[in-house]
Short mmCIF file of the C-alpha atoms (twelve columns), coordinates in Angstrom:
data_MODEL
# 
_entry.id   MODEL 
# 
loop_
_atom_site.group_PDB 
_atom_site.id 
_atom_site.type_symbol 
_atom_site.label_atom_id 
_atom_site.label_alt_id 
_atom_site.label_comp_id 
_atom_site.label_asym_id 
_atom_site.label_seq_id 
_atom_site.Cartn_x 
_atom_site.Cartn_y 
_atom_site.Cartn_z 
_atom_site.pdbx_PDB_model_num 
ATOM 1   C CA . UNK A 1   0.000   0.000   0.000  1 
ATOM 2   C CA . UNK A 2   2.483   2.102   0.658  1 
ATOM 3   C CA . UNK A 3   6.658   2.804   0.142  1 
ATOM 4   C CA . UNK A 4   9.146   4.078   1.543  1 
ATOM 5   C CA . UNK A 5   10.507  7.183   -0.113 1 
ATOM 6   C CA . UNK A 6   12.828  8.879   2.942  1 
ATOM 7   C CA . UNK A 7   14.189  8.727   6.289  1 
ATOM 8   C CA . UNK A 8   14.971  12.249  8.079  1 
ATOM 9   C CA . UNK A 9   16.784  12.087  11.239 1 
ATOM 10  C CA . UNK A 10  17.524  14.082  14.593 1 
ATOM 11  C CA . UNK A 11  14.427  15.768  14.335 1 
ATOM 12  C CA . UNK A 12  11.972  16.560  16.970 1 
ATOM 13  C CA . UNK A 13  7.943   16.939  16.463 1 
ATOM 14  C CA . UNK A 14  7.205   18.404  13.184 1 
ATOM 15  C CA . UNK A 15  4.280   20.299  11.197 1 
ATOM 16  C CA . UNK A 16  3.188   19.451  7.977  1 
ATOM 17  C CA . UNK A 17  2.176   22.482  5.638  1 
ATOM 18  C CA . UNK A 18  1.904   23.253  1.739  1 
ATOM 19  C CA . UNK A 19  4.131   20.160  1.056  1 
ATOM 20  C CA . UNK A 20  6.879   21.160  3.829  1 
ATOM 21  C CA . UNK A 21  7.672   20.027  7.221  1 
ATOM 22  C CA . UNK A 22  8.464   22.535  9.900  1 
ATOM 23  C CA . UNK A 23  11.146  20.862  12.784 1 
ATOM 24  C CA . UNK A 24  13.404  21.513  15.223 1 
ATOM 25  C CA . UNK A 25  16.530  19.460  14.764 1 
ATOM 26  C CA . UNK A 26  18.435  17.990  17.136 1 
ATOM 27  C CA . UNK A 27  21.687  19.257  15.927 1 
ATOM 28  C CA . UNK A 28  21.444  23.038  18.143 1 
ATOM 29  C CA . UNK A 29  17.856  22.777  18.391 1 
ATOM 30  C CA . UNK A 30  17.462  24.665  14.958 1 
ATOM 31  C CA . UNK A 31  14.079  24.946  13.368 1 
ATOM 32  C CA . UNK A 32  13.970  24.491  9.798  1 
ATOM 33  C CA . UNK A 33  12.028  24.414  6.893  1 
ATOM 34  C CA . UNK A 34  12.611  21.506  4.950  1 
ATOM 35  C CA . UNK A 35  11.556  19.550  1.379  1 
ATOM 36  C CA . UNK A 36  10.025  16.425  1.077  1 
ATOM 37  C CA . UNK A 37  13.167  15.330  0.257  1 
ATOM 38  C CA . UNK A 38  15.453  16.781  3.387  1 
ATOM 39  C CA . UNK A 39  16.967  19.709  1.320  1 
ATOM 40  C CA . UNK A 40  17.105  22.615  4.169  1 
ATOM 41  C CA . UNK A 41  15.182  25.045  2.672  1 
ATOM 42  C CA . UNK A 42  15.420  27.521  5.493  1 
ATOM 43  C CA . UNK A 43  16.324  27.837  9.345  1 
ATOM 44  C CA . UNK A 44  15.839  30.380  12.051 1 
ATOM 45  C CA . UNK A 45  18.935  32.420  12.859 1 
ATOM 46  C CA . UNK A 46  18.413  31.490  16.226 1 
ATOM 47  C CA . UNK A 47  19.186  28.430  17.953 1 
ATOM 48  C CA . UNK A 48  18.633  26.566  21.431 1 
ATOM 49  C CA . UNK A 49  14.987  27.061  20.542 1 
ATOM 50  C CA . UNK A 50  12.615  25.090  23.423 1 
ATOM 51  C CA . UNK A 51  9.105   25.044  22.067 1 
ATOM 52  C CA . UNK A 52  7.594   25.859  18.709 1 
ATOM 53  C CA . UNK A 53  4.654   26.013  16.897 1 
ATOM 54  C CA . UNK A 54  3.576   26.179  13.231 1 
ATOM 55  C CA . UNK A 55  0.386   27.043  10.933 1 
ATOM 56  C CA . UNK A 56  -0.480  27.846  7.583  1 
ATOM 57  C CA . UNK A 57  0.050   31.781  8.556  1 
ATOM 58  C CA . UNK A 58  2.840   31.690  11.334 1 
ATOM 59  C CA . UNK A 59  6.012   30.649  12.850 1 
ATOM 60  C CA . UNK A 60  6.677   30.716  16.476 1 
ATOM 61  C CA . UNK A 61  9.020   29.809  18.618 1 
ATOM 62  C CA . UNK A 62  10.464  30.621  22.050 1 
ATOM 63  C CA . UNK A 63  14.075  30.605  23.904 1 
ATOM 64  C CA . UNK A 64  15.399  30.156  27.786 1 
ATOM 65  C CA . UNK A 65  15.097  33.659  29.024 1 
ATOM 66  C CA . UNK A 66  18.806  35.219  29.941 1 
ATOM 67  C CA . UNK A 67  18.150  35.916  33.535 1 
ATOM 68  C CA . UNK A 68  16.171  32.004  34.665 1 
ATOM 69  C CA . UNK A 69  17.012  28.998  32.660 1 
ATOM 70  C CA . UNK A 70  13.825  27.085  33.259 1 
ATOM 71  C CA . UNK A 71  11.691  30.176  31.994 1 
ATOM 72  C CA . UNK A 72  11.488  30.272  28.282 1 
ATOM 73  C CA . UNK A 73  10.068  33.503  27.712 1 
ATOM 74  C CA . UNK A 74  11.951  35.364  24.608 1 
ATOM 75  C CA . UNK A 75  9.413   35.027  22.276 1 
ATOM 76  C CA . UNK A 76  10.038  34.940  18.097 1 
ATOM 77  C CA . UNK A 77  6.929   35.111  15.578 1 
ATOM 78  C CA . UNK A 78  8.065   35.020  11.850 1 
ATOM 79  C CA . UNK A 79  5.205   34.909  8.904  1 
ATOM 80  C CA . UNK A 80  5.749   31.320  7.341  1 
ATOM 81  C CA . UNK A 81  5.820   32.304  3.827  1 
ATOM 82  C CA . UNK A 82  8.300   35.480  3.818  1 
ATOM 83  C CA . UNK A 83  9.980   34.466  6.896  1 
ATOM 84  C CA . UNK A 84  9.605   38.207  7.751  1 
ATOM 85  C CA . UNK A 85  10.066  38.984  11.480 1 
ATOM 86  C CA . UNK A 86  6.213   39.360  12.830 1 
ATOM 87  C CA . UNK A 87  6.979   39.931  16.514 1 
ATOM 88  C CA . UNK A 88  10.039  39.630  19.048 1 
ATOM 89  C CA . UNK A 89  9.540   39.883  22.894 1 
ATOM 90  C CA . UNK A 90  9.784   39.200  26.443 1 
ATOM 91  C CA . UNK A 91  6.538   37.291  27.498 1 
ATOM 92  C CA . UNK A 92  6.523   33.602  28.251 1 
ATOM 93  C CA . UNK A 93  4.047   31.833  26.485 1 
ATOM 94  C CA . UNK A 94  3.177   27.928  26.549 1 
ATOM 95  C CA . UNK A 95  4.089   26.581  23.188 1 
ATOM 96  C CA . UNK A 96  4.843   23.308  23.807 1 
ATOM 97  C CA . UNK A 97  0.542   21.620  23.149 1 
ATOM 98  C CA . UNK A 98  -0.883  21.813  19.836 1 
ATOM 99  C CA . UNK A 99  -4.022  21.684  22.315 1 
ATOM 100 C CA . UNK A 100 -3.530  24.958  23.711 1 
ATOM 101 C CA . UNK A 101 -4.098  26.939  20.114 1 
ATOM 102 C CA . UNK A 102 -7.383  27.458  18.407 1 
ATOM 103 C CA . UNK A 103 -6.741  28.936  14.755 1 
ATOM 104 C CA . UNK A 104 -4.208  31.490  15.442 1 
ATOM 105 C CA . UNK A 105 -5.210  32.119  19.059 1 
ATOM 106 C CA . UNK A 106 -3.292  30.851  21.793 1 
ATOM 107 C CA . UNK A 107 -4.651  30.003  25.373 1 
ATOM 108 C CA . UNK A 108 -1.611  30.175  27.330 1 
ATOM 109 C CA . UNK A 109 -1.750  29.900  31.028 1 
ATOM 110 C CA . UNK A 110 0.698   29.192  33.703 1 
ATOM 111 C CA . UNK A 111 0.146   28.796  37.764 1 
ATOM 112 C CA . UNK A 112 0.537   32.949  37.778 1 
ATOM 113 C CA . UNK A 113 -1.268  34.418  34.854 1 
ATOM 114 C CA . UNK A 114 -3.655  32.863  31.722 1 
ATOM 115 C CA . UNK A 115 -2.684  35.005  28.190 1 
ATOM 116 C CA . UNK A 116 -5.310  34.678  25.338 1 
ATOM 117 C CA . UNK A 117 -2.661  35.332  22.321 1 
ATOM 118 C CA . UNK A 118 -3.007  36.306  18.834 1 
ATOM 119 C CA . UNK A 119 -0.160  34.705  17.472 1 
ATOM 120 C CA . UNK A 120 -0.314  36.665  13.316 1 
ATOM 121 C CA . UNK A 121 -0.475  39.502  15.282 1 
ATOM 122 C CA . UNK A 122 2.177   39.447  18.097 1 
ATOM 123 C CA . UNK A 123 -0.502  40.769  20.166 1 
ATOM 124 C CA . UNK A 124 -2.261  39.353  23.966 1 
ATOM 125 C CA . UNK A 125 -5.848  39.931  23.650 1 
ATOM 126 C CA . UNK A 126 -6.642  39.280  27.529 1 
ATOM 127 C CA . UNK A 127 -4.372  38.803  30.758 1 
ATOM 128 C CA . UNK A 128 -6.126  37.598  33.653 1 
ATOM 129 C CA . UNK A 129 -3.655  37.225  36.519 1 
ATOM 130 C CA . UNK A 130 -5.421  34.245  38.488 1 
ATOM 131 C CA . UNK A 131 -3.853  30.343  38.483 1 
ATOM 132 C CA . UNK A 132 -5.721  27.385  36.368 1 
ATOM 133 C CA . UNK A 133 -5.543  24.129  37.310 1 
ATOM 134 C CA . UNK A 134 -4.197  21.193  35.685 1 
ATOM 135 C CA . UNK A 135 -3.015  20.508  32.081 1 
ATOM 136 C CA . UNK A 136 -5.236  21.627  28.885 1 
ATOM 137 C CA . UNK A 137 -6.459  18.860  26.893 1 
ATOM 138 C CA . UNK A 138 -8.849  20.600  24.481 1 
ATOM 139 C CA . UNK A 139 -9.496  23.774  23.347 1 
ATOM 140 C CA . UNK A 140 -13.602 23.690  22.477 1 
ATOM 141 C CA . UNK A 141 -15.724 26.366  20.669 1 
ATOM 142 C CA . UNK A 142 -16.766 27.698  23.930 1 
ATOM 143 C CA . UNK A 143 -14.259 25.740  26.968 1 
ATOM 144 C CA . UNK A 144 -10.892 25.138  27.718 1 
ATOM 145 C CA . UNK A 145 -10.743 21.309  28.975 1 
ATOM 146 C CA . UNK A 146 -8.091  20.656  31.523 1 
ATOM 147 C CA . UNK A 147 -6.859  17.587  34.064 1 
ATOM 148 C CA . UNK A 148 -5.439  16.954  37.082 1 
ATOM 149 C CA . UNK A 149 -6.219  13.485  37.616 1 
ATOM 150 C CA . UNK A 150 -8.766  12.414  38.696 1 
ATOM 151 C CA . UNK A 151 -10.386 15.241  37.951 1 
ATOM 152 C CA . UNK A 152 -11.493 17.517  34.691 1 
ATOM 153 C CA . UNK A 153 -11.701 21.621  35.138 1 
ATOM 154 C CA . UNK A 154 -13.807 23.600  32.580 1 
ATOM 155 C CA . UNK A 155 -13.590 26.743  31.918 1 
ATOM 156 C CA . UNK A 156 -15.192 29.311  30.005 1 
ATOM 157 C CA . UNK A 157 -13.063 29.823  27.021 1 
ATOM 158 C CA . UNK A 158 -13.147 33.930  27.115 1 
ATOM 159 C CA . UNK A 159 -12.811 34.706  30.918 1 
ATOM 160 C CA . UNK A 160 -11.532 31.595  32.459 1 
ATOM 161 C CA . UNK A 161 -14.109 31.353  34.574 1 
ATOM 162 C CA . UNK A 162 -14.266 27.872  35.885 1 
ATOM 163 C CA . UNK A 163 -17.553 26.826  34.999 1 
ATOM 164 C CA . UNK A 164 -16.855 22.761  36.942 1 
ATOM 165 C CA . UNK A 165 -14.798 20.714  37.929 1 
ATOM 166 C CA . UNK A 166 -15.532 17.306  37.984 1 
ATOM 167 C CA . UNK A 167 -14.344 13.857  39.730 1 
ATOM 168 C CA . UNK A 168 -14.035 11.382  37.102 1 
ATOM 169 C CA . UNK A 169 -13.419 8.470   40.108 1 
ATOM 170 C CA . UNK A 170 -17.095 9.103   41.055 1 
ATOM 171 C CA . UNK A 171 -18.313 7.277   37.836 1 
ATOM 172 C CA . UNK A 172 -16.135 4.512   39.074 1 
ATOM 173 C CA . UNK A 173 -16.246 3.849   42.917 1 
ATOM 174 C CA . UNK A 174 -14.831 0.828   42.975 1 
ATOM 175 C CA . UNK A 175 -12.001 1.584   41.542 1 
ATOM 176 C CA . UNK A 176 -8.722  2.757   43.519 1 
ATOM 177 C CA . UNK A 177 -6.824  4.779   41.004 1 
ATOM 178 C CA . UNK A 178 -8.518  6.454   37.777 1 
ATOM 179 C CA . UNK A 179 -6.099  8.183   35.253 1 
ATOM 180 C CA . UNK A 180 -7.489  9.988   32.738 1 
ATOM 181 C CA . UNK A 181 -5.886  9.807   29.272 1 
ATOM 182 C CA . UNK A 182 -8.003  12.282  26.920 1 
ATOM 183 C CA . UNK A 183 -11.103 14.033  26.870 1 
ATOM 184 C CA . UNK A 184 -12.858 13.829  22.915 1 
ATOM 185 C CA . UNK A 185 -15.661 16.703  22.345 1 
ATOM 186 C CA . UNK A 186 -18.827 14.546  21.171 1 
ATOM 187 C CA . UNK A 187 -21.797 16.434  19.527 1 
ATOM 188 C CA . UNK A 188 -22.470 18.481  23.166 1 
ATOM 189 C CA . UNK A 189 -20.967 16.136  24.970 1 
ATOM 190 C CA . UNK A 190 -17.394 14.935  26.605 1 
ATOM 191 C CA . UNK A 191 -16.106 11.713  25.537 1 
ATOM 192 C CA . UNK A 192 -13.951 11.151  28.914 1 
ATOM 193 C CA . UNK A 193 -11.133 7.968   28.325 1 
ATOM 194 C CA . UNK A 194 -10.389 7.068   31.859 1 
ATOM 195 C CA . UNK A 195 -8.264  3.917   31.928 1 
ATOM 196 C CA . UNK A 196 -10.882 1.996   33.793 1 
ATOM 197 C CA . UNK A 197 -13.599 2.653   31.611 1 
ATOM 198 C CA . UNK A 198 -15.345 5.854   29.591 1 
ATOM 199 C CA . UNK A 199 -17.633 8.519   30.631 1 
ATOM 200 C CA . UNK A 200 -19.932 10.547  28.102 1 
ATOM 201 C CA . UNK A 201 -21.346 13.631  30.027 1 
ATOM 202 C CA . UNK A 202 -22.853 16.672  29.384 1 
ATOM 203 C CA . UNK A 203 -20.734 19.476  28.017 1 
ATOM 204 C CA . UNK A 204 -23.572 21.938  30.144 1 
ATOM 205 C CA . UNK A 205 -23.771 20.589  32.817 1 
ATOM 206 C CA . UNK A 206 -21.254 17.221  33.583 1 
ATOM 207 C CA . UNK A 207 -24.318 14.863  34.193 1 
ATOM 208 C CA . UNK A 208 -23.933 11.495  32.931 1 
ATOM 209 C CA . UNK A 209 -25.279 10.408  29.369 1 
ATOM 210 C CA . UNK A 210 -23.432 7.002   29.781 1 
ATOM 211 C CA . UNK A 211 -20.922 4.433   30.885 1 
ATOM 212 C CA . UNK A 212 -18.881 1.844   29.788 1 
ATOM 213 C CA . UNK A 213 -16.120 -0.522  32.455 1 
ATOM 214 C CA . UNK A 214 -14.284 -1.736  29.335 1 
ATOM 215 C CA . UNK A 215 -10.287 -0.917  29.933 1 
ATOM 216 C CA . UNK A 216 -9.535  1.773   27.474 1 
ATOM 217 C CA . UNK A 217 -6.797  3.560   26.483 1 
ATOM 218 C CA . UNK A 218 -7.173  5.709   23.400 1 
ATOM 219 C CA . UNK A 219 -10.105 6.423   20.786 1 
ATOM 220 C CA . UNK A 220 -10.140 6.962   17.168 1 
ATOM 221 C CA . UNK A 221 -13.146 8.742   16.577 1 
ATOM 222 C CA . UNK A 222 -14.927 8.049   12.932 1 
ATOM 223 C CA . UNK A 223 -18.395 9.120   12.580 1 
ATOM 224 C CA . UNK A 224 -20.596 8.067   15.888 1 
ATOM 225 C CA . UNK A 225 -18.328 5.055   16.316 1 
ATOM 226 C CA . UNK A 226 -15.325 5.233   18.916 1 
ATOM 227 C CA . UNK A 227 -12.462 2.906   17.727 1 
ATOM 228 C CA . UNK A 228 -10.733 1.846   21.456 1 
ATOM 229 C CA . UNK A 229 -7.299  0.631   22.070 1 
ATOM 230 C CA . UNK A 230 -5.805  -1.172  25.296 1 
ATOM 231 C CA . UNK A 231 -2.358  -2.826  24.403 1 
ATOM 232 C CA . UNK A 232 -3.542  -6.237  22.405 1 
ATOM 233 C CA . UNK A 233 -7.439  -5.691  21.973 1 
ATOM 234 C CA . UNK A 234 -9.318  -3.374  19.831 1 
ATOM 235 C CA . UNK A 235 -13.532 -2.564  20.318 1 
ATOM 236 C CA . UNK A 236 -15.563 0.156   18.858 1 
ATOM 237 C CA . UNK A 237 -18.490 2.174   20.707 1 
ATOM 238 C CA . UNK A 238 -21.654 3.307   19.841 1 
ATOM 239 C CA . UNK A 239 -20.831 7.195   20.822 1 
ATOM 240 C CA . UNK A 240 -24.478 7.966   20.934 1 
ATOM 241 C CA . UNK A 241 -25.655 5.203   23.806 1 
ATOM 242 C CA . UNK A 242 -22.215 3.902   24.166 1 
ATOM 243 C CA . UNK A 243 -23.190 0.371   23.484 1 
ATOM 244 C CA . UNK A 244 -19.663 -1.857  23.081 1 
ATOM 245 C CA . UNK A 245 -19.189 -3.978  20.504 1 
ATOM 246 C CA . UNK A 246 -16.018 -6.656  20.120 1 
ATOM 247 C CA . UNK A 247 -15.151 -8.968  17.143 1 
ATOM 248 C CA . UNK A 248 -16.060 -12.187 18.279 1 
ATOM 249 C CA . UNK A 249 -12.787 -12.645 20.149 1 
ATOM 250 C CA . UNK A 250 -11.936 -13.294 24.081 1 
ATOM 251 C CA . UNK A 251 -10.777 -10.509 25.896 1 
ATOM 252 C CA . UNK A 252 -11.439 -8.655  22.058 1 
ATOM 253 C CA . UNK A 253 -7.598  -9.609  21.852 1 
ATOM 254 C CA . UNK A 254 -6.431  -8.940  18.618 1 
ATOM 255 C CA . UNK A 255 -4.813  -12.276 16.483 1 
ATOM 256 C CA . UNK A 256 -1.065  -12.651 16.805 1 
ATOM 257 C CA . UNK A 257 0.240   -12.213 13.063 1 
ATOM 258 C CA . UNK A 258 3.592   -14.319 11.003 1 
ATOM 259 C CA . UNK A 259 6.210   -12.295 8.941  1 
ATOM 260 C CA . UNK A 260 8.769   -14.144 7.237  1 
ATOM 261 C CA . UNK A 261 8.060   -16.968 9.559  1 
ATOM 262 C CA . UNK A 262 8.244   -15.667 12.767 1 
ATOM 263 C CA . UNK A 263 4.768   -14.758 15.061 1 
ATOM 264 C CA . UNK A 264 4.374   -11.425 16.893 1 
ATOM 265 C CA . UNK A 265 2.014   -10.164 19.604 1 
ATOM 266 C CA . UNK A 266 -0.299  -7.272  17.844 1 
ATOM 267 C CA . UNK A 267 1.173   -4.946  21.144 1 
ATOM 268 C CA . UNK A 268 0.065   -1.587  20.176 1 
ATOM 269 C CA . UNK A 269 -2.113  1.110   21.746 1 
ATOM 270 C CA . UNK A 270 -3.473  3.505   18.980 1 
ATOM 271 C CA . UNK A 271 -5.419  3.167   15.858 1 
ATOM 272 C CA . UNK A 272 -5.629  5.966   13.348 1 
ATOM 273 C CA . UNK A 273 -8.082  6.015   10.795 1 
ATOM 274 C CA . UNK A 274 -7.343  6.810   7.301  1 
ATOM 275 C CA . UNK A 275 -9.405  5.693   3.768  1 
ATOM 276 C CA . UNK A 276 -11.577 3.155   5.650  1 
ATOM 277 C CA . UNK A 277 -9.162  1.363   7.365  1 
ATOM 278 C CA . UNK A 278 -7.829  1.454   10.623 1 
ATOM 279 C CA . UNK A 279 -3.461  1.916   10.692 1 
ATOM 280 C CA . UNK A 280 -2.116  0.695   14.399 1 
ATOM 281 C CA . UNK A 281 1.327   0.956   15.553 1 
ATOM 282 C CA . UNK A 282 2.630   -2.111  16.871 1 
ATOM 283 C CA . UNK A 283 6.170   -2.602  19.050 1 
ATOM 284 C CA . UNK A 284 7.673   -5.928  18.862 1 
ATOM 285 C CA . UNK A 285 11.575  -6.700  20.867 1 
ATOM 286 C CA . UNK A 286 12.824  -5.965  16.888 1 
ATOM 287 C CA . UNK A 287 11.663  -3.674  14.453 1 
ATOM 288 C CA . UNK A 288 8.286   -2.252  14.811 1 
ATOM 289 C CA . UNK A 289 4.897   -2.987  12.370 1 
ATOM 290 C CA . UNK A 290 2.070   -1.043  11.181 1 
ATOM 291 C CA . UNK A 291 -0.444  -3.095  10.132 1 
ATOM 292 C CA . UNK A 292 -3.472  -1.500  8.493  1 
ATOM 293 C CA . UNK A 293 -6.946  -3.435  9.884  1 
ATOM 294 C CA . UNK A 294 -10.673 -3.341  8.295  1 
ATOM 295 C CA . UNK A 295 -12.738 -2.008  10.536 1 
ATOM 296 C CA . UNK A 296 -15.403 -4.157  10.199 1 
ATOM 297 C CA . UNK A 297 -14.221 -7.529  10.819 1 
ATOM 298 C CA . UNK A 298 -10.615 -6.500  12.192 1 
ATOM 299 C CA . UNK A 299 -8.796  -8.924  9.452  1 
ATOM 300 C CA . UNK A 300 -5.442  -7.276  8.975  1 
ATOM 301 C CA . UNK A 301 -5.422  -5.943  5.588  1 
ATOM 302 C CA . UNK A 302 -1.519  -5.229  5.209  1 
ATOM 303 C CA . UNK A 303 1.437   -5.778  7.631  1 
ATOM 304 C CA . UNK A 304 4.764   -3.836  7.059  1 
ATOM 305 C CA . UNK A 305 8.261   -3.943  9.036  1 
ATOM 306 C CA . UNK A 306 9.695   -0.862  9.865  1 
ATOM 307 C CA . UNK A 307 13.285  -2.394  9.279  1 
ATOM 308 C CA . UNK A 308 15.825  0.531   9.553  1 
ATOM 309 C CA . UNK A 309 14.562  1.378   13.342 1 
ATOM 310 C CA . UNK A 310 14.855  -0.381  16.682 1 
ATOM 311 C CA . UNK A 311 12.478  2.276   18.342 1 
ATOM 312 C CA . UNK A 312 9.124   2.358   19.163 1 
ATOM 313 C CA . UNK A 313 6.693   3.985   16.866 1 
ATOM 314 C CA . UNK A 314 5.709   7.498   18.009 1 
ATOM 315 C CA . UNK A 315 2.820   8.650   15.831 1 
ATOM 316 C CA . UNK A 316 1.550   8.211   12.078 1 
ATOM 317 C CA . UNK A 317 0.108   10.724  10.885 1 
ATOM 318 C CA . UNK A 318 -1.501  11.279  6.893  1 
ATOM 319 C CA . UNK A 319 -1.042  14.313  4.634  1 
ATOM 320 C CA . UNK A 320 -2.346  14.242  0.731  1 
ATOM 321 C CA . UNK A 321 -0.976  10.679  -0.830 1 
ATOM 322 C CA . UNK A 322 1.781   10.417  1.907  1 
ATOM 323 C CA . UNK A 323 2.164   8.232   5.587  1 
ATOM 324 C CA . UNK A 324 4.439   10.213  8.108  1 
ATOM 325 C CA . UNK A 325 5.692   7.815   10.906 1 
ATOM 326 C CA . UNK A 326 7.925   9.158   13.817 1 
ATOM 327 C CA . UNK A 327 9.593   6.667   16.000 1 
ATOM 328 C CA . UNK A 328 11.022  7.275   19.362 1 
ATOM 329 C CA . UNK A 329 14.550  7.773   18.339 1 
ATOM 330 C CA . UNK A 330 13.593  10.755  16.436 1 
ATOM 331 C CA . UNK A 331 13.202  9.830   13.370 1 
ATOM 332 C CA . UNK A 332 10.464  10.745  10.720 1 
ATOM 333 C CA . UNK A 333 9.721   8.009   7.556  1 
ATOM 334 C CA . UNK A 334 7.777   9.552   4.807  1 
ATOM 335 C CA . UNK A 335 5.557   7.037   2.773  1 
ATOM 336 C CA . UNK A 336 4.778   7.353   -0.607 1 
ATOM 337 C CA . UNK A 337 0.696   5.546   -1.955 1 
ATOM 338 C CA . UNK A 338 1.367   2.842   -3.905 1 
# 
């Protein structure tokens, strides 16, 4: 299904954009602008760079301030297509989450102060000097979603007013120790993954919709249907009454699987879907797998070795025709569609 076209190495997270990817490589922490093909196309004059973050409009990027080396708060934003210098300061921002941006607004918050950021502009739309709680895991139309297990804080997206917080162990008394792995916005609901089950509650007002004591670990969303990992099994959910459903199989364990004579143990923990099929990461004592698995009948549909790596896959991620798959060791391999 697919082939490999390229290995890039020593790079850390990366952004995808306009048929370029955006990283900050290893080698002094430079971020670059690179081909398809690894050519440098550009890199920031500046180096040691901790966090970035990169959209179709901007560049940004932050550095350890000169006066405290755990506060990262000299602040670059260069427009992505000229590379023209948009904005240079002293204010510490929280780059580090995807999660924390919305478009090109940033909801930046530390245990002093919260900053609502335009980041094309260079400009903080609101300071509210007051603490939040916990670490953001969604930015919504209308609420910030944050954790501190086991419990979820909302709060009202343009004031930070806390609008609940919320004890996810109460859904599961019996239970000693509830960690909470993501929260997935649902219609007007909250798709809670809590290790020892999921909770779908009201976005309003955190009252309970439904429940489910399955183990979880992560969801693929697709449609109404919830696509759950826990280490060897895969189930889906009915998102709208969260009825489970398995594939016939104990324990919905997923089937060990032979390559070039030897069996494996299907260990993954994350499903991404991608032209109606289901593409899970799996870690072996070797080389790693990604095996792409219908759906419907979980029948693996193609099985591929990762051969050049000893690491653990990271992420895979899809963009146009192309597979991106980051390992553990830092490594990106770009994919080409057969």
């Amino acid at each position: 299904m697919y082939k490999k076209v390229k290995k890039i190495e020593n790079l850390y997270d990366y952004f995808y954009i306009d048929g370029k990817i955006y990283a900050k490589m290893e080698e002094n922490c430079r971020l670059k602008e690179l081909s398809l093909t690894g050519e440098v196309l550009w890199e920031a004059e500046e180096i040691e760079i901790r966090h970035n973050y990169v959209n179709n409009d901007v560049i940004i990027f932050n550095l350890e301030s000169l006066e405290d080396k755990y506060t990262y708060d000299r602040t670059f934003i260069y427009d992505r297509r000229k590379k023209a210098l948009i904005f240079t300061g002293k204010i510490e921002l929280i780059l580090f989450s995807k999660k924390c941006f919305d478009g090109n607004i940033l909801y930046s918050n530390t245990n002093e102060n919260i900053i609502i950021f335009d980041i094309l502009k260079g400009e903080i739309l609101k300071k509210i000097d007051k603490p939040t709680i916990g670490v953001t895991l969604l930015v919504t139309e209308k609420y910030v979603v944050k954790k501190y297990d086991p419990y979820i804080y909302i709060y009202v997206k343009n004031d930070y007013s806390l609008l609940r917080q919320q004890n996810i162990q109460d859904f599961f008394p019996k239970e000693e120790e509830i960690e909470i792995y993501s929260v997935h916005p649902y219609k007007n609901t909250f798709i809670v993954i809590a290790k020892r089950g999921i909770v779908c509650i009201s976005q309003k007002d955190g009252s309970l919709i439904w429940k489910s004591d399955y183990y979880a670990r992560t969801m693929e969303i697709v449609g109404n249907l919830g696509y759950v990992c826990t280490g060897l099994s895969l189930y889906w959910v009915n998102l709208d009454n969260g009825e489970k459903y398995g594939y016939g199989r104990k324990y919905d364990r997923l089937p060990d699987f032979e390559y070039n004579g030897e069996t494996y143990w299907p260990a993954g923990h994350r499903v991404v879907y991608h032209k109606g099929l289901l593409w899970y990461d799996v870690h072996t004592s070797k080389h790693p797998f990604i095996i792409a698995i219908d759906p419907e009948t979980a029948t693996y549909q193609w099985i591929y070795e990762i051969k050049d790596t000893y690491e653990d896959i990271e992420e895979i991620r899809f963009y146009d025709n192309k597979m991106f798959v980051t390992d553990t060791g830092y490594n990106l391999f770009i994919y080409e569609e057969e």
